[in-house]
VOPAGU-2260 file (C-alpha; in pm, 1 decimal, decimal comma):
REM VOPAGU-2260
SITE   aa  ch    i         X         Y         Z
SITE  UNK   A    0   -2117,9    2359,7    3011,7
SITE  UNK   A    1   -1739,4    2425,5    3134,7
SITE  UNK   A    2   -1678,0    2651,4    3355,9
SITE  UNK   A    3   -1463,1    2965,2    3254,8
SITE  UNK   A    4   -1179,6    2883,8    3514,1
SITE  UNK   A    5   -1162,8    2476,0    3425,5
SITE  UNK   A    6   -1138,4    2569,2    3041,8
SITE  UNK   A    7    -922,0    2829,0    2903,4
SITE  UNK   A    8    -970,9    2972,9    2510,1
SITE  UNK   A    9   -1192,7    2637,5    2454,4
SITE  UNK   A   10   -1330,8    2629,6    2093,3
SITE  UNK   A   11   -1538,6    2337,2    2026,2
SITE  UNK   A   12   -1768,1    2263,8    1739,4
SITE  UNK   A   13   -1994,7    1974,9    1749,8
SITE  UNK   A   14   -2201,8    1770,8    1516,6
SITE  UNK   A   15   -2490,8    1604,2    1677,3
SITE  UNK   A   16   -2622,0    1408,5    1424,4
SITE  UNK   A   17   -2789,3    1182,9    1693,6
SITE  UNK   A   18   -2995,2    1473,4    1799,6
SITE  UNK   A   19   -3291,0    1595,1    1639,5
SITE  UNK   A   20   -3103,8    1944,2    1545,8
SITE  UNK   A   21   -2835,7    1985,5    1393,6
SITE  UNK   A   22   -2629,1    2195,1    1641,5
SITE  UNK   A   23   -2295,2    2366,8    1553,2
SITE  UNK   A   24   -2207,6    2490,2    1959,6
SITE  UNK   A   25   -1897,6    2728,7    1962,3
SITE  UNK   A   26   -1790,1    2774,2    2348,3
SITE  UNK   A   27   -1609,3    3065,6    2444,8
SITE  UNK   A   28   -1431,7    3137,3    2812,4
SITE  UNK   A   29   -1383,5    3466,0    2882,2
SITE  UNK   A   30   -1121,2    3526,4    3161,3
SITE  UNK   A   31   -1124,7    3882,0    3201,2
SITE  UNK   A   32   -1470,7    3921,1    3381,9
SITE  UNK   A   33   -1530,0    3512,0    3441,8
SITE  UNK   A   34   -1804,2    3492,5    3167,8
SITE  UNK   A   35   -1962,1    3226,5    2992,2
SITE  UNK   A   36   -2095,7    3264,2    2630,3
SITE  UNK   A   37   -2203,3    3007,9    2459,6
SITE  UNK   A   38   -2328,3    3031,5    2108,1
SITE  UNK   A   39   -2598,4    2766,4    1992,7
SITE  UNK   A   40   -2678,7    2796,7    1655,4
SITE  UNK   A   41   -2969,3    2607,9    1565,7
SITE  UNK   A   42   -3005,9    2505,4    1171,9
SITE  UNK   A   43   -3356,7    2375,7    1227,2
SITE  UNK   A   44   -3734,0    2422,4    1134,3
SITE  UNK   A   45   -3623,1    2388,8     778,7
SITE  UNK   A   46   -3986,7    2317,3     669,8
SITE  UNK   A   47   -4181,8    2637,8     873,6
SITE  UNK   A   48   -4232,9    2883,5     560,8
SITE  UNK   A   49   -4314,4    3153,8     828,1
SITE  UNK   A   50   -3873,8    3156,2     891,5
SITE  UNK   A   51   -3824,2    3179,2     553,1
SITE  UNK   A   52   -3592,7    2877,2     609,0
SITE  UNK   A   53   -3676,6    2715,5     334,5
SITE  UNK   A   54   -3764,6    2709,7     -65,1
SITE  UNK   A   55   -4080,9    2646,5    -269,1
SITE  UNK   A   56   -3932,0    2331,7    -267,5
SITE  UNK   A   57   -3868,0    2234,7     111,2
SITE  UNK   A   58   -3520,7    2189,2      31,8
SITE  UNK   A   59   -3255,9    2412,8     277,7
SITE  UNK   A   60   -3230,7    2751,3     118,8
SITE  UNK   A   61   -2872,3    2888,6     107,6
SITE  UNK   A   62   -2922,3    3225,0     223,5
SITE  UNK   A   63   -3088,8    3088,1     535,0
SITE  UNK   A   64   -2812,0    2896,9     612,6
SITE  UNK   A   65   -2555,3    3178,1     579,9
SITE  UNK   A   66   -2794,5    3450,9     708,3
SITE  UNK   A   67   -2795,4    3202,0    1060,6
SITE  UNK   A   68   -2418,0    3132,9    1035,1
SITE  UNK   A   69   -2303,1    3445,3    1030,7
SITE  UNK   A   70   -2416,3    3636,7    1347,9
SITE  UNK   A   71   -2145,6    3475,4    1634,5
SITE  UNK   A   72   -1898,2    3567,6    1892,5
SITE  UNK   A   73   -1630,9    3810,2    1798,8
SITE  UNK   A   74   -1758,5    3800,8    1385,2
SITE  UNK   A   75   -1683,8    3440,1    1341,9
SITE  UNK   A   76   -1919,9    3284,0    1145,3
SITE  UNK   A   77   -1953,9    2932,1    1116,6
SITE  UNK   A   78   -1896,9    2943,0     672,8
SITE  UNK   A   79   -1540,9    3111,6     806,5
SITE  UNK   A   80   -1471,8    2817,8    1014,3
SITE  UNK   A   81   -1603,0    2527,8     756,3
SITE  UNK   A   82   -1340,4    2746,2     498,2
SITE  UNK   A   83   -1064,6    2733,2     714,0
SITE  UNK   A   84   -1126,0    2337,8     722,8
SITE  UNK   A   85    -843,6    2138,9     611,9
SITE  UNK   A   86   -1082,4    1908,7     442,8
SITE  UNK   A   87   -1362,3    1948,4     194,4
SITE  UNK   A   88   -1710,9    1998,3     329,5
SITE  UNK   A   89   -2020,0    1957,0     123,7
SITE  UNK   A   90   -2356,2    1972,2     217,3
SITE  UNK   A   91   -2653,6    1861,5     -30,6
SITE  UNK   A   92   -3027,6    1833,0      74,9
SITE  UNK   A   93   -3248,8    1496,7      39,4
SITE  UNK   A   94   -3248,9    1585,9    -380,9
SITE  UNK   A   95   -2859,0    1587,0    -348,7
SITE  UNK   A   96   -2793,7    1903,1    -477,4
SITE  UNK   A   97   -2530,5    2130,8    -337,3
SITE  UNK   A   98   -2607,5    2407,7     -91,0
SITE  UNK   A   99   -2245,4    2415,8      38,0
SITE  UNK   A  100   -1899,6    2353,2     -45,0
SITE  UNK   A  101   -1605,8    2492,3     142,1
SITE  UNK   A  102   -1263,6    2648,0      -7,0
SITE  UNK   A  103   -1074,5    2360,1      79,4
SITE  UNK   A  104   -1295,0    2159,4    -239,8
SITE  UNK   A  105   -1329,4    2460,4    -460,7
SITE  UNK   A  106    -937,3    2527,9    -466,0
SITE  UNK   A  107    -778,4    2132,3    -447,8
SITE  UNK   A  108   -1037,7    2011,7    -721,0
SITE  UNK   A  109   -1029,4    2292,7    -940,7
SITE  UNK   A  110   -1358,0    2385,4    -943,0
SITE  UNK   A  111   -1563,9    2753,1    -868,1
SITE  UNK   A  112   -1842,9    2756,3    -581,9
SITE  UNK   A  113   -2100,0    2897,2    -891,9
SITE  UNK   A  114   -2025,6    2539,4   -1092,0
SITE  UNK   A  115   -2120,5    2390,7    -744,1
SITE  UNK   A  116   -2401,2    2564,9    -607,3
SITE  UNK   A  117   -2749,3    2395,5    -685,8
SITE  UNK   A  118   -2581,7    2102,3    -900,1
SITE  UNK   A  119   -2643,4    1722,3    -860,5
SITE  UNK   A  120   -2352,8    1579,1    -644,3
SITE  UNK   A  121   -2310,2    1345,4    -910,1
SITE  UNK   A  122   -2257,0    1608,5   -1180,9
SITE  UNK   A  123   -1953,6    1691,2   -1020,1
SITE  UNK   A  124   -1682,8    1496,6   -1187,5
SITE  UNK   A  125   -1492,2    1398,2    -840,7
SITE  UNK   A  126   -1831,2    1252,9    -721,3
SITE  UNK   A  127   -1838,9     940,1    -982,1
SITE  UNK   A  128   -1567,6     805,3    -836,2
SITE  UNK   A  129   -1740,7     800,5    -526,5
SITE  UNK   A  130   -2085,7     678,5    -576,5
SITE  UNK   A  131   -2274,3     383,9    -761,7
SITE  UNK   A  132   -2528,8     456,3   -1046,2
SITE  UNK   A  133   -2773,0     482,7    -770,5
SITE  UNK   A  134   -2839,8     843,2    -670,0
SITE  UNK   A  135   -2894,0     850,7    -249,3
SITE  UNK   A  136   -3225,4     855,6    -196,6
SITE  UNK   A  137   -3372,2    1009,0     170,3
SITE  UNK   A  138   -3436,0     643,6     283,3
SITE  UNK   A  139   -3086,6     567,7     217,3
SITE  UNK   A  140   -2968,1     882,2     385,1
SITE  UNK   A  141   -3151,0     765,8     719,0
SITE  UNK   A  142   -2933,9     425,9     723,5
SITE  UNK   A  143   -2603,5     687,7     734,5
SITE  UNK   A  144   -2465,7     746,7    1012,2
SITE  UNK   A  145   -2130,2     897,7    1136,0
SITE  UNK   A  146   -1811,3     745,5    1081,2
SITE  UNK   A  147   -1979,6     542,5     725,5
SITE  UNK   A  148   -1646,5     611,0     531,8
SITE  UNK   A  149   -1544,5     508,6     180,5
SITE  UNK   A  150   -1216,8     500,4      45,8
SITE  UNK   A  151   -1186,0     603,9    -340,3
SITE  UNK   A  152    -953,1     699,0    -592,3
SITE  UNK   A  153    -930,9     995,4    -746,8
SITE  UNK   A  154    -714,0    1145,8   -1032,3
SITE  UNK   A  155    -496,1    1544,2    -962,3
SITE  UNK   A  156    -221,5    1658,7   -1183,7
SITE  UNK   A  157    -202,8    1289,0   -1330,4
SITE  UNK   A  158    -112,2    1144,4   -1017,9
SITE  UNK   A  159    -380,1     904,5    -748,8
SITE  UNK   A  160    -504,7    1006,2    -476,4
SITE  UNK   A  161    -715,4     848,9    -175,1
SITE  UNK   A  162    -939,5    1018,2      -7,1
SITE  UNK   A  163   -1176,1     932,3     224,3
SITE  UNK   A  164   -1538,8    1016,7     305,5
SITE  UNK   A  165   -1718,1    1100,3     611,6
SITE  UNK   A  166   -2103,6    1141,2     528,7
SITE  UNK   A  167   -2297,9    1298,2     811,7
SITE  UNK   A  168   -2669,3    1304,0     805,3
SITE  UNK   A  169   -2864,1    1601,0     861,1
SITE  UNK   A  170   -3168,9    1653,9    1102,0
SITE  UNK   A  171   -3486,9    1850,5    1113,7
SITE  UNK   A  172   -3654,1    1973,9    1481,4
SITE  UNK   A  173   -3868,7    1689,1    1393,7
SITE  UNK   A  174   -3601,6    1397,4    1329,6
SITE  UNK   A  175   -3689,0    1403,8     940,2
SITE  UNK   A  176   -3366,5    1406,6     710,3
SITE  UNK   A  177   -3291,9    1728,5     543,7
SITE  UNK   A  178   -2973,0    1635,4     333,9
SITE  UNK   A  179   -2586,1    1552,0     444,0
SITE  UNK   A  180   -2275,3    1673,8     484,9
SITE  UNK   A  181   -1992,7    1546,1     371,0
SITE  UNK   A  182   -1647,5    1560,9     521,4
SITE  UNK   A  183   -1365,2    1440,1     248,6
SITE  UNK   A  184    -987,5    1403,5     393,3
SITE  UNK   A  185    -702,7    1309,6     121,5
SITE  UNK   A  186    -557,8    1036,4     310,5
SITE  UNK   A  187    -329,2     926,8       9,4
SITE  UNK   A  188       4,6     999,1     216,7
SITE  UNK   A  189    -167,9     744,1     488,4
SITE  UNK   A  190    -218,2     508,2     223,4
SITE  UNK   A  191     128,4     516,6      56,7
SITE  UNK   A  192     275,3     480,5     410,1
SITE  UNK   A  193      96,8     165,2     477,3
SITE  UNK   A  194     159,1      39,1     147,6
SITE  UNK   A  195     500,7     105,6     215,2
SITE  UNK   A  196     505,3     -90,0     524,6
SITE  UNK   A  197     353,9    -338,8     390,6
SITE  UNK   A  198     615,6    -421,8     104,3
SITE  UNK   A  199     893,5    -378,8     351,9
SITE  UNK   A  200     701,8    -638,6     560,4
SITE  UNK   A  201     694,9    -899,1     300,1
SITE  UNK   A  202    1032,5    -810,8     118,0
SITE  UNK   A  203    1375,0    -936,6     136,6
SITE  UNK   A  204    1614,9    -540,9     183,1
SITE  UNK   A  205    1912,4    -726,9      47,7
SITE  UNK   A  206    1783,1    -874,5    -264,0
SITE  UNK   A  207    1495,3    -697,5    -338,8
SITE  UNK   A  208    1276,8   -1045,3    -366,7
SITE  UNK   A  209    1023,2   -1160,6    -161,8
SITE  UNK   A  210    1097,3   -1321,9     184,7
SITE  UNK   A  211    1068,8   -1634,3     336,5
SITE  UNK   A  212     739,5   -1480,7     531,9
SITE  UNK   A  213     561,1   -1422,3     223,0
SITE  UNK   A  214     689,4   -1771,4      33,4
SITE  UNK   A  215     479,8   -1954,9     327,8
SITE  UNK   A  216     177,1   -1762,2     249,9
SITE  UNK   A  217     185,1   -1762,5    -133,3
SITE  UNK   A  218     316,3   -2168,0    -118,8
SITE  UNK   A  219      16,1   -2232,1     102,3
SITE  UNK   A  220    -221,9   -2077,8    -209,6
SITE  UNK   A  221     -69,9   -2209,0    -444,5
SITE  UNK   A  222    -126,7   -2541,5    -250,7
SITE  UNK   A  223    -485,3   -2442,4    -190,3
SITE  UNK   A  224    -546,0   -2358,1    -527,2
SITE  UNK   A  225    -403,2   -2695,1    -720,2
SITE  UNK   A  226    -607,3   -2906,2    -438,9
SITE  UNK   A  227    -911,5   -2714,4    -578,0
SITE  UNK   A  228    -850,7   -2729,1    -949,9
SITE  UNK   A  229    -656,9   -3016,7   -1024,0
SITE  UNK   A  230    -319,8   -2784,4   -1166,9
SITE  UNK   A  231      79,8   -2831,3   -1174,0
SITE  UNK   A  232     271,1   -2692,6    -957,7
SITE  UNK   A  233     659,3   -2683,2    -951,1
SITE  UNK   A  234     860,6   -2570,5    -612,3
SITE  UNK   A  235    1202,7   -2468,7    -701,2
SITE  UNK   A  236    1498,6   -2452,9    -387,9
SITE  UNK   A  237    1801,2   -2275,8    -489,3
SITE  UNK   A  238    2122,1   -2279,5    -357,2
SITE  UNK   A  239    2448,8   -2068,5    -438,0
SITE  UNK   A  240    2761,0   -2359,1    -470,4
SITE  UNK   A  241    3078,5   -2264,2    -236,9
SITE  UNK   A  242    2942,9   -1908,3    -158,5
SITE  UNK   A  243    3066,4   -1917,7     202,8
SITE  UNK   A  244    3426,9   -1943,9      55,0
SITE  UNK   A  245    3353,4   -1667,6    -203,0
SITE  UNK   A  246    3205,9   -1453,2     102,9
SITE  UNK   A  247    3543,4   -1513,5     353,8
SITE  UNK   A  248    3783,4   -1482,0      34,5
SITE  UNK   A  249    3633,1   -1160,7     -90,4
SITE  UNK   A  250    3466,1   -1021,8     199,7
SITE  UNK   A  251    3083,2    -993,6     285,2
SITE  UNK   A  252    3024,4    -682,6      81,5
SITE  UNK   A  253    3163,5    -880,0    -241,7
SITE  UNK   A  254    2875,7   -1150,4     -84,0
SITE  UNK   A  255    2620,1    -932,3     -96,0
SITE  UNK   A  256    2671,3    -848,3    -485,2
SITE  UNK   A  257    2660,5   -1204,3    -579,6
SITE  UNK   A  258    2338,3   -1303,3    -387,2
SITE  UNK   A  259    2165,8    -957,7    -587,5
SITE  UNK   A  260    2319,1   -1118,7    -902,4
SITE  UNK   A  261    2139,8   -1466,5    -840,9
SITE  UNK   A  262    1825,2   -1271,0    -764,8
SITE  UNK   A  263    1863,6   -1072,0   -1096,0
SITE  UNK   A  264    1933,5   -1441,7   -1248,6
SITE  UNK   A  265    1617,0   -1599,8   -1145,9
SITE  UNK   A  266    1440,5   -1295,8   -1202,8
SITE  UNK   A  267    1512,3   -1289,0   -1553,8
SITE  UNK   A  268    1428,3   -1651,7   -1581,2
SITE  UNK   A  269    1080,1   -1690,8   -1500,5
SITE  UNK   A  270     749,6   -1560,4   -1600,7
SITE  UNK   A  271     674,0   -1198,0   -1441,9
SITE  UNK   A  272     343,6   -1208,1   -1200,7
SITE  UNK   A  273     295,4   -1512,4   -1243,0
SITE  UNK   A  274     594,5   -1719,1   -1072,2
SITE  UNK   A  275     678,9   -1628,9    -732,8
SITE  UNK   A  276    1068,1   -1560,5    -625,9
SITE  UNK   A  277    1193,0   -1529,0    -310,0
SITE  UNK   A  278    1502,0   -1510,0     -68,2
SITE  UNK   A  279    1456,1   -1772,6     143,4
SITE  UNK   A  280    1762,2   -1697,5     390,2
SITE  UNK   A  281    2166,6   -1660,2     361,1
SITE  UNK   A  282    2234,4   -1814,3     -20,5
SITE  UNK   A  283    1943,9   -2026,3     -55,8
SITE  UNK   A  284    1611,4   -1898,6    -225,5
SITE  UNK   A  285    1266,7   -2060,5    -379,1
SITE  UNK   A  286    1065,5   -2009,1    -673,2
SITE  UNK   A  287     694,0   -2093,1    -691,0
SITE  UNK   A  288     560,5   -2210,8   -1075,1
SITE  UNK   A  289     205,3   -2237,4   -1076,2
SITE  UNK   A  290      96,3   -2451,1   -1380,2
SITE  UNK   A  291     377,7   -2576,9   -1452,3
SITE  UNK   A  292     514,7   -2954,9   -1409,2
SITE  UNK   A  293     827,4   -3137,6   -1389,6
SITE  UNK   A  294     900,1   -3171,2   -1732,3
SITE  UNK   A  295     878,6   -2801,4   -1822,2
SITE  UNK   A  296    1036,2   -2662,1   -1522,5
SITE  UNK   A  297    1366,7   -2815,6   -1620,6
SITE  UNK   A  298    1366,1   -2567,0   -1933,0
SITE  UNK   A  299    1348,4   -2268,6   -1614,7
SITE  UNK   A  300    1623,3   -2432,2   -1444,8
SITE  UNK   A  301    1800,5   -2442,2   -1792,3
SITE  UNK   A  302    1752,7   -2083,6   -1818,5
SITE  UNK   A  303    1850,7   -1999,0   -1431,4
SITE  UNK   A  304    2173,6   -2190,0   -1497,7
SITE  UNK   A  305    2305,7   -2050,0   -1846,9
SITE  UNK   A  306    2206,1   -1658,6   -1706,5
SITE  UNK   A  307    2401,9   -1733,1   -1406,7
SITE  UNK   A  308    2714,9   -1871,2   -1591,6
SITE  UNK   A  309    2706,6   -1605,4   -1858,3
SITE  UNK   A  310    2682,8   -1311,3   -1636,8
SITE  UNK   A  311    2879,3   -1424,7   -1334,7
SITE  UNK   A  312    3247,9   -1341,8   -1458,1
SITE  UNK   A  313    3129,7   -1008,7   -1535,5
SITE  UNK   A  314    2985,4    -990,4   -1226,5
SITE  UNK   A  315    3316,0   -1109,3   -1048,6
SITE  UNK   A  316    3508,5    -841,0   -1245,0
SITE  UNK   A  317    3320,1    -570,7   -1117,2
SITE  UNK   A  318    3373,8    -715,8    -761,5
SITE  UNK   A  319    3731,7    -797,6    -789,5
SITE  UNK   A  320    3772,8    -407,3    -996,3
SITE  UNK   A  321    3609,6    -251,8    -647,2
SITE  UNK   A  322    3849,9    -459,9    -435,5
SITE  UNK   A  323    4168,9    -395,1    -655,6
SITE  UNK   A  324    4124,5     -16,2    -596,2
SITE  UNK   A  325    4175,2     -53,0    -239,9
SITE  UNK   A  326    4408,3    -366,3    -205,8
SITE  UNK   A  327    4678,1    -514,3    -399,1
SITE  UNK   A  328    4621,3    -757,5    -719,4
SITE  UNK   A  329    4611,4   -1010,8    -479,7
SITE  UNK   A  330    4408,1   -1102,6    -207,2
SITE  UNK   A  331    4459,0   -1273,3      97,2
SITE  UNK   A  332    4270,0   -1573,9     136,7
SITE  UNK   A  333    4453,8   -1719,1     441,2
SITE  UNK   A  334    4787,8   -1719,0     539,1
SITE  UNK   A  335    5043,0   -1784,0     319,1
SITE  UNK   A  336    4778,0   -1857,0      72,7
SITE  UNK   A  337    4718,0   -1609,9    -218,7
SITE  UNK   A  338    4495,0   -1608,0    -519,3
SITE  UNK   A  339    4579,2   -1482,5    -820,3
SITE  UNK   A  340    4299,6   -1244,8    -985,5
SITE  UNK   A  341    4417,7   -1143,1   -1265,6
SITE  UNK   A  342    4527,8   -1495,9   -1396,1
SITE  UNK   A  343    4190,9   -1612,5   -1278,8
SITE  UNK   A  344    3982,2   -1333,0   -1505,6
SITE  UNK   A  345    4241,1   -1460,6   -1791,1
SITE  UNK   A  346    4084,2   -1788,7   -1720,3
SITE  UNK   A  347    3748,1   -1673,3   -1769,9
SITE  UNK   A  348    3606,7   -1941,3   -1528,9
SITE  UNK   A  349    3433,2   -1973,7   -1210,4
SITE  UNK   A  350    3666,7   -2202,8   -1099,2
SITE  UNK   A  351    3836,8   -1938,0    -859,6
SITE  UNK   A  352    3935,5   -2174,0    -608,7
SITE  UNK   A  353    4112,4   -2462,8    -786,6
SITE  UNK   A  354    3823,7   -2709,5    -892,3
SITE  UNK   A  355    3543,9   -2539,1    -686,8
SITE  UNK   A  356    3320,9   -2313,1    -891,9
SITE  UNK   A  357    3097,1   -2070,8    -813,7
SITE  UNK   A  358    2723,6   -2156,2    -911,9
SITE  UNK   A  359    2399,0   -2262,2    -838,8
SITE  UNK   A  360    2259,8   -2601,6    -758,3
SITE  UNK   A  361    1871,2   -2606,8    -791,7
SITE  UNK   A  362    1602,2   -2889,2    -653,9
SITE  UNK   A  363    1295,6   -2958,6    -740,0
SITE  UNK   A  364     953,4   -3144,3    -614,9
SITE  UNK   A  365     641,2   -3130,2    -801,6
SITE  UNK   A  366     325,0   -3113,3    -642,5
SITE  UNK   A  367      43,6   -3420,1    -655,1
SITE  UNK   A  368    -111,6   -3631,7    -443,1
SITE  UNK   A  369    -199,2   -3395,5    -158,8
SITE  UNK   A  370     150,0   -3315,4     -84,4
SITE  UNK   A  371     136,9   -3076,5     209,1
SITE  UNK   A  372     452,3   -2743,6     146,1
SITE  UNK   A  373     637,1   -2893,2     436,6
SITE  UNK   A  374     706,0   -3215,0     222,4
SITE  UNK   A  375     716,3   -3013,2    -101,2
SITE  UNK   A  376    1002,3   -2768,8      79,6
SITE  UNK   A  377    1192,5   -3113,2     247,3
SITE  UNK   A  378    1179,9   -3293,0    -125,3
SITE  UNK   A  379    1342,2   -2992,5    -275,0
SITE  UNK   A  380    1545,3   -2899,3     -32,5
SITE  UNK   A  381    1656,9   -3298,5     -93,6
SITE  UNK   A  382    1665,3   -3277,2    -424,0
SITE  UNK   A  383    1900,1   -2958,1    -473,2
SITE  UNK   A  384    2149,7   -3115,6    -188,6
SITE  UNK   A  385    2137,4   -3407,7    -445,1
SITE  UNK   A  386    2248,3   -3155,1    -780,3
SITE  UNK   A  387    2545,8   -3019,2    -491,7
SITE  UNK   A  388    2692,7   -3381,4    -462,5
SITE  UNK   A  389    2708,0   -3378,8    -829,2
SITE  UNK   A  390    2975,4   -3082,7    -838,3
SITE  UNK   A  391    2639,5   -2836,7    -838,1
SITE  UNK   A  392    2619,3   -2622,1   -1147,7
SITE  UNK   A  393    2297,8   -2842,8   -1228,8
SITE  UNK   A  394    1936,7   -2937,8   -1127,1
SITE  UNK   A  395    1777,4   -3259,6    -985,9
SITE  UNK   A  396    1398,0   -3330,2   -1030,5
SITE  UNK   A  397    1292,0   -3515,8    -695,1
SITE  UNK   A  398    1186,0   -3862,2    -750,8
């Protein structure tokens, strides 16, 4: 036990549930007159009749729980404290009924301590989402021990939340279990957080598509998975034709815009969570196709291509709009060298600098024979530097 002048104001409550009582300590220091008090309240001999501890039933009876917690230091009982919790608290004995719950529960679940008193745990509608059919039986209860947490779901004002639990058993003077207490925390800003973290982890901020971290993990199932079961699989590499003029002519921000519009191009063009897209750095991205071979991954291409060309002059006007506001109708693209944007939106082309257009060029390598990614990534890398010697604006199947 501290002494008063090494601890100041110390409150401490502790939960042996290694020891054969179940001891709820509350130290006090005193510094006035150098005093110790310390307050052991013992919830034990729950099965001598003579204490009145118990029911006809040897279960924990309620009253002589709060008739024991209430006498304390300074009027504090130990119900105040377990109410003043910022976490639910439940206790049930070995027939899992309720002989406890704290405000915390009663108020954030919506429910009053008389439809909780002396009920099942399992009647309680939060309590389904936590258990199995299986009601805890006092053999089971033995094999619990502190820090046994389970993570659930749970449903408030329409919305999820996690919370986890904390089940605690409790002990008789004679090591017998008596019931357990339950400690539930709503951990469901943790859990958003992480999740959080973790899509920023795997996810490209620019784009808004996966990035190259996550393409080497999902590739590498994908892989796995057609060794396995004998399935097609496509690997798509995709580059953006003369974007490093388009990016020094118009400026990085006007970049930026067109590499969002190729991701909103190949996002429209392939099958939703199923095919996998992803930035794979500067102008160049992938797409995964899982069951899918060479034949019919030309009619994704098709569709990558014609979304692209449709929506990209459109997409240019909106750039060029933004720059016009803040620069002349003309924009330098060296010295003494000038393009003309409004003749070139009159054009209604993507040939903005004479017979270079702006599109994509896409590769692709089909998976068989064992292929490992690093020769899928190196044929379709090949193959889409292939479609780029054609003038881009095109695909080429490795072969």
């Amino acid at each position: 036990m501290p002494a008063a002048d090494d601890a100041e104001h110390i409150n401490n409550i502790n939960i042996l549930d290694n020891n054969p009582n179940l001891y709820l300590n509350k130290t006090l220091n005193k510094t006035e007159d150098k005093e110790d008090n310390m307050l052991n309240l013992k919830l034990n001999n729950y099965t001598n009749s003579n204490n009145n501890n118990c029911g006809n039933d040897n279960t924990i009876n309620p009253a002589f729980i709060e008739e024991n917690i209430i006498n304390g230091v300074d009027d504090i009982a130990i119900s105040d404290i377990l109410n003043s919790m910022d976490e639910a608290v439940i206790i049930t004995n070995n027939e899992n009924k309720i002989l406890f719950c704290n405000n915390y529960f009663t108020i954030n679940f919506s429910i009053s301590l008389n439809n909780c008193l002396n009920r099942n745990i399992k009647e309680i509608s939060f309590f389904k989402y936590l258990f199995s059919d299986d009601l805890i039986v006092p053999s089971e209860i033995r094999d619990l021990a502190s820090g046994y947490k389970v993570t659930n779901i749970h449903e408030i004002d329409n919305k999820n939340h996690y919370f986890e639990n904390d089940r605690i058993p409790i002990y008789d003077h004679s090591g017998e279990t008596k019931g357990i207490i339950y400690l539930i925390r709503d951990i469901t800003k943790e859990i958003k957080f992480e999740q959080k973290l973790n899509i920023l982890a795997k996810t490209d901020s620019l784009s808004g598509l996966y990035n190259s971290r996550y393409f080497y993990e999902e590739l590498e199932k994908e892989i796995a998975r057609c060794a396995r079961y004998d399935c097609d699989l496509v690997l798509m590499f995709i580059d953006i034709d003369n974007f490093k003029m388009f990016n020094d002519t118009f400026s990085h921000k006007a970049g930026d815009e067109i590499i969002k519009f190729t991701a909103a191009s190949l996002n429209n063009s392939v099958r939703k969570k199923i095919d996998v897209i992803c930035r794979y750095g500067g102008d160049e991205f992938v797409a995964i196709l899982p069951n899918t071979d060479a034949n019919r991954s030309t009619i994704v291409a098709n569709r990558i291509l014609n979304y692209f060309n449709n929506g990209f002059n459109d997409k240019l006007k909106n750039i060029i709009g933004e720059i016009k506001e803040k620069e002349n109708d003309s924009i330098n693209v060296a010295e003494n060298n000038k393009i003309n944007i409004d003749s070139h939106l009159e054009r209604n082309s993507n040939n903005i600098f004479d017979n270079k257009k702006i599109s994509l060029s896409i590769g692709i390598s089909e998976y068989k024979n064992g292929k490992k990614a690093k020769e899928l990534i190196n044929e379709a890398d090949g193959a889409m530097y292939k479609a780029k010697q054609q003038n881009g604006g095109r695909f080429y199947i490795y072969k």
